[in-house]
PAMI-464988 format. One record per residue (C-alpha): residue in one letter; chain; x, y, z. Coordinates in steps of 0.05 Angstrom, whole numbers, padded with zeros to 5 digits. Example, Ala and Ser with C-alpha at 12.3 -4.5 7.8 and 13.67 -1.06 7.14 Angstrom:
> A / A / 00246 / -00090 / 00156
> S / A / 00273 / -00021 / 00143
This chain:
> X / A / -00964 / -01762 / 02256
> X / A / -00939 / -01692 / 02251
> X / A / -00972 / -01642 / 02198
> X / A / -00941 / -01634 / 02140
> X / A / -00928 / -01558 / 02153
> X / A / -00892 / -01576 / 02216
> X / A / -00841 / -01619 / 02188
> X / A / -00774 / -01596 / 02163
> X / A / -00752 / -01607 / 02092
> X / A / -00708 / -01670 / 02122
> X / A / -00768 / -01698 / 02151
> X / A / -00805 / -01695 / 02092
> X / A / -00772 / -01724 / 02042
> X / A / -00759 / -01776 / 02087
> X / A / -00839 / -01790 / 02088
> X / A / -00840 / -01785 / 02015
> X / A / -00789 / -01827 / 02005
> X / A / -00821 / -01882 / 02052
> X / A / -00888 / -01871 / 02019
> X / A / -00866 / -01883 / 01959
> X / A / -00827 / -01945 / 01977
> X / A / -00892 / -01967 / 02001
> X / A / -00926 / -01954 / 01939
> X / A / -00878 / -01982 / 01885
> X / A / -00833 / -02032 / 01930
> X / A / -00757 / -02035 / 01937
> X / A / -00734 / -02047 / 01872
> X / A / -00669 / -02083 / 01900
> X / A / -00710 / -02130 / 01944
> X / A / -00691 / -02199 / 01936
> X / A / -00623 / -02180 / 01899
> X / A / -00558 / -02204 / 01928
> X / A / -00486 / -02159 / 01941
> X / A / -00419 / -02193 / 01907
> X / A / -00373 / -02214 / 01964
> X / A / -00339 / -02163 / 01940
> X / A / -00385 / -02111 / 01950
> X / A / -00397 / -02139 / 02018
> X / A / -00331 / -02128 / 02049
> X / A / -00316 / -02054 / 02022
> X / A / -00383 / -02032 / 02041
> X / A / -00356 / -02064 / 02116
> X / A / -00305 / -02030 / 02113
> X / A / -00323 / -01972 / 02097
> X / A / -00384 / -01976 / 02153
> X / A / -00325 / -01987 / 02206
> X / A / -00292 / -01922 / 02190
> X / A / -00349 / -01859 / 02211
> X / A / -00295 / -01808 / 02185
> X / A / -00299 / -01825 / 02107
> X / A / -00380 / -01819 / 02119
> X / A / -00416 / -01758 / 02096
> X / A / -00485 / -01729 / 02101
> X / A / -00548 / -01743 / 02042
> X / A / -00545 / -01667 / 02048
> X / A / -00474 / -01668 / 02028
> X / A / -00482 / -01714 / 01978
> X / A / -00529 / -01667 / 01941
> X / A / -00488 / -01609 / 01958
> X / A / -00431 / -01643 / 01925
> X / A / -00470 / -01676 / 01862
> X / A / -00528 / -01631 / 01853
């Protein structure tokens, strides 16, 4: 396991975020997707150009 120092800012909150899952649980364990759901998420997993980055994401809604 790499020291905390060496990590990049990606890295880390990527072990926080898996800590913490560990810790509290996955809330949405257990819980099923509407059919519905299902198939646009497919769908939208098939095509890698409407995909964008977490940093995006926050970029864009931050």
């Amino acid at each position: 396991m790499p020291k905390v120092r060496d990590m990049s800012i990606d890295d880390l909150e990527h072990f926080i975020e898996q800590k913490l899952l560990e810790v509290l649980g996955d809330p949405d364990a257990g819980l099923q997707l509407k059919e519905e759901f299902r198939r646009k998420l497919e769908e939208r997993i098939k095509d890698p150009s409407k995909r964008i980055s977490h940093h995006e994401v926050l970029n864009r809604f931050a």
